[in-house]
C-alpha positions as CSV (number, residue, x, y, z in Angstrom):
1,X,0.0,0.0,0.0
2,X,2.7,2.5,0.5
3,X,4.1,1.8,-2.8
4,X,0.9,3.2,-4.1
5,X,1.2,6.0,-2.1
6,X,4.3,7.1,-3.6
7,X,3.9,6.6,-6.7
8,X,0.3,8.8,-7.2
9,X,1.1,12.0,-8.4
10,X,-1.1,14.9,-6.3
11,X,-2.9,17.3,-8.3
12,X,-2.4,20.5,-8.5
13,X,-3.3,23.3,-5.8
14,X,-6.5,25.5,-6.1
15,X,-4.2,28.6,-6.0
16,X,-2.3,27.7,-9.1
17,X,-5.7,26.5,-10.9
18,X,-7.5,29.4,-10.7
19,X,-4.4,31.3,-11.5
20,X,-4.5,29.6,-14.4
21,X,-8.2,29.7,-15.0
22,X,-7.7,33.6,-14.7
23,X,-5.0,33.3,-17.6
24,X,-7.6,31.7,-19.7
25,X,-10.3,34.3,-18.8
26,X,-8.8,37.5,-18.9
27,X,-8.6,38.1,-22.5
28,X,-12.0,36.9,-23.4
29,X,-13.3,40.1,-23.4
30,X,-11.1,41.8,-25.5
31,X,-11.0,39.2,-27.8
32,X,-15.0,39.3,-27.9
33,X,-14.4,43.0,-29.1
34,X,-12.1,42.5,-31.6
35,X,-14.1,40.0,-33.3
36,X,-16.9,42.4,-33.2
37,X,-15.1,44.9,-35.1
38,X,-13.8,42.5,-37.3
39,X,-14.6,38.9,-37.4
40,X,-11.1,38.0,-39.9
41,X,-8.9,37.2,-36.9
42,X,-11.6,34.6,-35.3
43,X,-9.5,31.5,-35.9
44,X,-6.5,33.0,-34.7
45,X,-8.0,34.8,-31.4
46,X,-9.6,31.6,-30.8
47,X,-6.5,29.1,-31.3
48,X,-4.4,30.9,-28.6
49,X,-7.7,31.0,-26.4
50,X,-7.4,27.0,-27.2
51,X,-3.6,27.1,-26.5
52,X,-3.7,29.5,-23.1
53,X,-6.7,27.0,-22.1
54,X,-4.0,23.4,-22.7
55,X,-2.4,23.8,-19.1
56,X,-5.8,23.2,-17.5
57,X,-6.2,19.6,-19.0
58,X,-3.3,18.8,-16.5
59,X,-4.7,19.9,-13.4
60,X,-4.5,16.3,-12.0
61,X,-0.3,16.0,-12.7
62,X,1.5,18.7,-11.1
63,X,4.7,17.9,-12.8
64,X,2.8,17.9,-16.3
65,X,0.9,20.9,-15.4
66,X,3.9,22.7,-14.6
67,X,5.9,22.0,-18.0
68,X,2.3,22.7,-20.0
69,X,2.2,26.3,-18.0
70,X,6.2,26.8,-18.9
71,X,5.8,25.6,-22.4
72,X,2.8,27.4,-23.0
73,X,3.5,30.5,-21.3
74,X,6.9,30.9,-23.5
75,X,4.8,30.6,-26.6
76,X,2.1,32.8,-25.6
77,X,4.9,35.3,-24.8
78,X,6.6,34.9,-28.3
79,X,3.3,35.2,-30.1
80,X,1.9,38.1,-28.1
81,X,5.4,40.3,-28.4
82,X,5.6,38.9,-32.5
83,X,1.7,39.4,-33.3
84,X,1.1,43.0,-31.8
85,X,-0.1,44.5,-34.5
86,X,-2.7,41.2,-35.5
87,X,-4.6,42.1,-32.0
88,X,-2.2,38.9,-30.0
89,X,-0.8,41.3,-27.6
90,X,-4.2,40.9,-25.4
91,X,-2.6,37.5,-24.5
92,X,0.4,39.1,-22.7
93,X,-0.9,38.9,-19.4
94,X,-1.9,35.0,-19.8
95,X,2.0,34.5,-21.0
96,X,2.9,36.2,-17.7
97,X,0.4,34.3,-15.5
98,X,1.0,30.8,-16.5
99,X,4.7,30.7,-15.4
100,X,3.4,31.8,-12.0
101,X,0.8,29.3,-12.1
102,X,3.0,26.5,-12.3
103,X,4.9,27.8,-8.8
104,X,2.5,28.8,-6.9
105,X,2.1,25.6,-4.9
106,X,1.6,26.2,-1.0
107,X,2.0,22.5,-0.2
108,X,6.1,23.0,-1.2
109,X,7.4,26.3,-0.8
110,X,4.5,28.3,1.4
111,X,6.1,32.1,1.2
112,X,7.3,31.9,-2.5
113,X,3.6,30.5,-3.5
114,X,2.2,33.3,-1.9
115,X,4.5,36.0,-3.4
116,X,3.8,34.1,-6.9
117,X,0.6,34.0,-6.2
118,X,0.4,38.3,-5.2
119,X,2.1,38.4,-8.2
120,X,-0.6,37.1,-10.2
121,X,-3.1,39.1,-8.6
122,X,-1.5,42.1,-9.5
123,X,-0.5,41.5,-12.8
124,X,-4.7,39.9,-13.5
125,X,-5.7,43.8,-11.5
126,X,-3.5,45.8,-14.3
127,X,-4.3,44.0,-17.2
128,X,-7.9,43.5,-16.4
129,X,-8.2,47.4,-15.4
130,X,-6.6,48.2,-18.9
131,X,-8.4,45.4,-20.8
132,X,-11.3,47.2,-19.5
133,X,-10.5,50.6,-20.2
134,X,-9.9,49.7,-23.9
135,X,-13.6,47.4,-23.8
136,X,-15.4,50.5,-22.5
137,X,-13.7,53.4,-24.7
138,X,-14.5,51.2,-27.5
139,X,-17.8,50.4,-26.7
140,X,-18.5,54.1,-26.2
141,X,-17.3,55.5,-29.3
């Protein structure tokens, strides 16, 4: 029995899931207004959506859900800095999140999770206050 117990590998931590989940989330809504002013980018916008989404089909690994946040937060961060002018730069914060995602983990390291984790919080508060700044101006004029 406690060969089984070692060898089960513990999920993830709610922290670094909804971190995450956030990373997902957070540029929904200026996606949603970019395909309203122009539906031609709706494959693209919603491919990195798919790709920012990937680490969250690991939740149950940690170690796999930690190299799916890496991997996918270096791409998002390529993409976003390489595709500015095609609208990708909206998924900048999620390429910043997902890295901190995969460390945030209480159960191992208790201080650094929650500096990762205030971390998170303050980079979702900036980019969700200037996300909706840019949703409202828009909608407005």
């Amino acid at each position: 029995m406690a060969h089984i117990a070692a060898t089960q590998v513990r999920a993830v931590h709610p922290w670094q899931n909804k971190i995450a989940l956030t990373a997902v989330l957070l540029p929904a809504a200026p996606a949603l207004l970019m395909l309203r002013e122009g539906g031609m980018l709706f494959p693209l916008l919603g491919g990195f959506t798919l790709l920012a989404a990937a680490p969250l089909a690991f939740r149950r690994s940690r170690p796999a859900f930690a190299a799916a946040c890496g991997t996918t937060g270096l791409l998002l961060l390529v993409s976003s800095v390489l595709g500015v002018y095609l609208g990708l730069f909206i998924f900048l914060p999620s390429a910043l999140l997902l890295p901190l995602a995969a460390f945030a983990d209480p159960r191992r390291h208790r201080l650094a999770a929650s500096a990762l984790s205030g971390l998170a919080c303050l980079v979702a508060t900036v980019a969700g206050l200037l996300f909706g700044c840019m949703v409202v101006g828009a909608l407005a004029g």
